[in-house]
N, C-alpha and C positions, 0 to 999 in steps of 0.2 A: 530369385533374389540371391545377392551375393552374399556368403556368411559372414563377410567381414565389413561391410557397409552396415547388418545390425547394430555387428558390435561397437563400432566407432560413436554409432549412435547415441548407445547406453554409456557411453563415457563422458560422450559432452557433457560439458558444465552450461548451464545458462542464470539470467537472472528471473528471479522467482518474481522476484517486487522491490521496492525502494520505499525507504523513511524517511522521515525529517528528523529524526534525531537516532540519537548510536542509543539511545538506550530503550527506545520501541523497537529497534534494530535486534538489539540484543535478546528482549523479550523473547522475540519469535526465535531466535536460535538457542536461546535456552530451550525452548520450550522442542524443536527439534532435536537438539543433541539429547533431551530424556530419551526419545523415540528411539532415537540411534540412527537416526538420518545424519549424514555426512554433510556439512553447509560451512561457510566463511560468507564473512560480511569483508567491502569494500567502500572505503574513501568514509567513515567514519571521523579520519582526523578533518578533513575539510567543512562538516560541519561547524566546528569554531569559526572558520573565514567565510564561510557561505552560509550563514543561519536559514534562509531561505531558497529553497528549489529554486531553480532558472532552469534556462534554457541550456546554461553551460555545466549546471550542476544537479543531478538530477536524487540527491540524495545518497541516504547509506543503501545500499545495495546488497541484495540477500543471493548468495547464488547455491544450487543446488546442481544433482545430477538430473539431467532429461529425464533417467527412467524412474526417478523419486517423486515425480512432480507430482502424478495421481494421488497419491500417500500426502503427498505435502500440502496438498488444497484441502482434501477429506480431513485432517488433522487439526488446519487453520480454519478450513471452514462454518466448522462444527464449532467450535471456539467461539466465532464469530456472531453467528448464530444466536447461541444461548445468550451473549451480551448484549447484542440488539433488540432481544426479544421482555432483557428486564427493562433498557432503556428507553430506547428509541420505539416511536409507535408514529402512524400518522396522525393528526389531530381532525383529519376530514373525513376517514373512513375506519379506524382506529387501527390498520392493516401494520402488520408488523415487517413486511418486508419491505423496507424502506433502505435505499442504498447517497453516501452523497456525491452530491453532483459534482462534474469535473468540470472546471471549468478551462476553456481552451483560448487565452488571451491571443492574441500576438505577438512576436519577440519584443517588439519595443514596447508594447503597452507593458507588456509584462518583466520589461528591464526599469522602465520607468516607477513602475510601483516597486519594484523590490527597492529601488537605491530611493527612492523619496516618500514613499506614502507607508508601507510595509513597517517600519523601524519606529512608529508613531501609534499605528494602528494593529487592531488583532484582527488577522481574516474571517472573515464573518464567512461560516460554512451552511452551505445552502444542500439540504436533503429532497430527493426526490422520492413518493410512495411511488411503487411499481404495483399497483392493484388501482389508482384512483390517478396515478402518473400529476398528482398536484403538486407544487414544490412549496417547501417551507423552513425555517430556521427551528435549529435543536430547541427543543423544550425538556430544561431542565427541574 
């Protein structure tokens, strides 16, 4: 190995994840700068003119160092975890690991609802249990 292809490595910046909004955005980088992880969020202002993800706008954007990533999942994970485990449950098998589904339109199905169905309607978010792999909507 060459020692300077590591290091180049461990400097890249990439992105961790993306938001719908600057201030879930913010959340997780507050919640990193306690840590003392080094992050900056991008395109925050374009949420005003893109209220919703597309294909052209993929959110507020969390970016971190390559070699921070391990820390930064264990950090968010665990987070994540504890709040799924008060809220979210399956209703079929009462399994608490439950993630939700992504759903993967087309560019034009998915430009067509943002500009006409989206600005009228709230997304109805569809959870998948990963122990019973049944789908269902949040119960609140």
């Amino acid at each position: 190995m060459i020692p300077g292809i590591m290091s180049d490595l461990a400097d890249q910046i990439i992105v961790f994840d993306s938001y719908d909004t600057a201030m879930a955005a913010n959340l997780v980088k507050t919640k990193l700068d306690a840590y003392g992880i080094p992050c900056f969020l991008s395109g925050e202002h374009f949420v005003g003119l893109y209220p919703f993800r597309n294909e052209l706008f993929s959110g507020v954007r969390l970016h971190i160092f390559a070699n921070d990533l391990e820390r930064v999942k264990d950090i968010l994970i665990e987070e994540e975890v504890d709040t799924s485990q008060e809220k979210l449950h399956c209703p079929f098998c009462d399994s608490h690991h439950v993630a939700l589904k992504k759903n993967q339109p087309g560019a034009i199905e998915n430009m067509l609802t943002t500009l006409f169905v989206s600005p009228f309607m709230e997304e109805k978010k569809i959870y998948l249990c990963e122990n019973c792999e049944k789908e269902f909507e949040s119960i609140e």
